[in-house]
N, C-alpha and C positions, 0 to 999 in steps of 0.2 A: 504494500500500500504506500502509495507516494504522500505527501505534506497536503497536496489538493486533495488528493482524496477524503483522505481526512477529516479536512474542513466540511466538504458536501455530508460526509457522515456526520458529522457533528450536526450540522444545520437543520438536514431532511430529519432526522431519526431522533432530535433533541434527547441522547441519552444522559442517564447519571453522570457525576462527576465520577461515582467508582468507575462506572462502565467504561468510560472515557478512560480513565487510569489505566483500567486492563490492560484495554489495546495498547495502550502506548508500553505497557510493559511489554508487552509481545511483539510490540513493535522493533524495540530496544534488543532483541535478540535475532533479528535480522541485519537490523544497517544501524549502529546507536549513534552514529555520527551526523548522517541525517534526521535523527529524532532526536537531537541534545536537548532542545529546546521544545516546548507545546502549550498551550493555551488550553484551558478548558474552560466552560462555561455553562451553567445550567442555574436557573429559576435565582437570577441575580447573583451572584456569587462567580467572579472569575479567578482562576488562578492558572501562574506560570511555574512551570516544573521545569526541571533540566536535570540531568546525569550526568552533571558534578558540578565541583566546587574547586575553589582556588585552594585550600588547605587538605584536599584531599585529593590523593593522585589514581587511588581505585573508582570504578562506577559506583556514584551515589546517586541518591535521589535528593534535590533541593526544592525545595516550593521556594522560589526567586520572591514571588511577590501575590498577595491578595487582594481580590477586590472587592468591595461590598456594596450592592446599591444602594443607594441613600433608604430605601424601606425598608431594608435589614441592618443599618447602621446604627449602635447605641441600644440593639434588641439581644446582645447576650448572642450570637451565633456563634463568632470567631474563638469566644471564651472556653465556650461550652464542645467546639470542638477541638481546641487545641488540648482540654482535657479530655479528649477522648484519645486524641492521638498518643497523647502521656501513658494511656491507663491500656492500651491496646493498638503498637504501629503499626499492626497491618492492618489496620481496617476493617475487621470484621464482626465490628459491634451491630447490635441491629436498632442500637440508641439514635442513629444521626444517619439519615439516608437522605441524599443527598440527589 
């Protein structure tokens, strides 16, 4: 799957942020160089991921950066999942679906 493709799946199929993640882990085990970087986006809430970081020289996973619509800004999302992620990093609570 190329970087456009991608995007039309994202668009047409409006998936989860998990779902979105998936792929791009999957993706990551084809070409990770063309998938260093990705954007996701789903029901106001964007984020940017990359596989890696400047202090680390193996594949990581970074969330670069967050975004929150102004109608989810100051409602406890970013809080309530950054403690999930603490309490469970891989993602597989069924508290915060996304």
């Amino acid at each position: 799957m190329k970087p456009g493709e991608f995007k039309m799946w994202q668009l047409l199929e409006k998936p989860t942020i998990k779902e979105q993640f998936k792929r791009w882990l999957k993706l990551q085990e084809q070409e990770s160089f063309i998938w260093k970087d990705c954007d996701f986006e789903s029901k106001g809430i964007q984020l940017l991921f990359r596989n890696y970081t400047n202090d680390i020289t193996e594949p990581c996973m970074t969330i670069a950066s967050i975004y929150l619509s102004e109608y989810l800004q100051n409602q406890g999302y970013l809080s309530h999942y950054l403690t999930i992620c603490q309490r469970n990093p891989l993602g597989t609570s069924s508290h915060l679906k996304m």
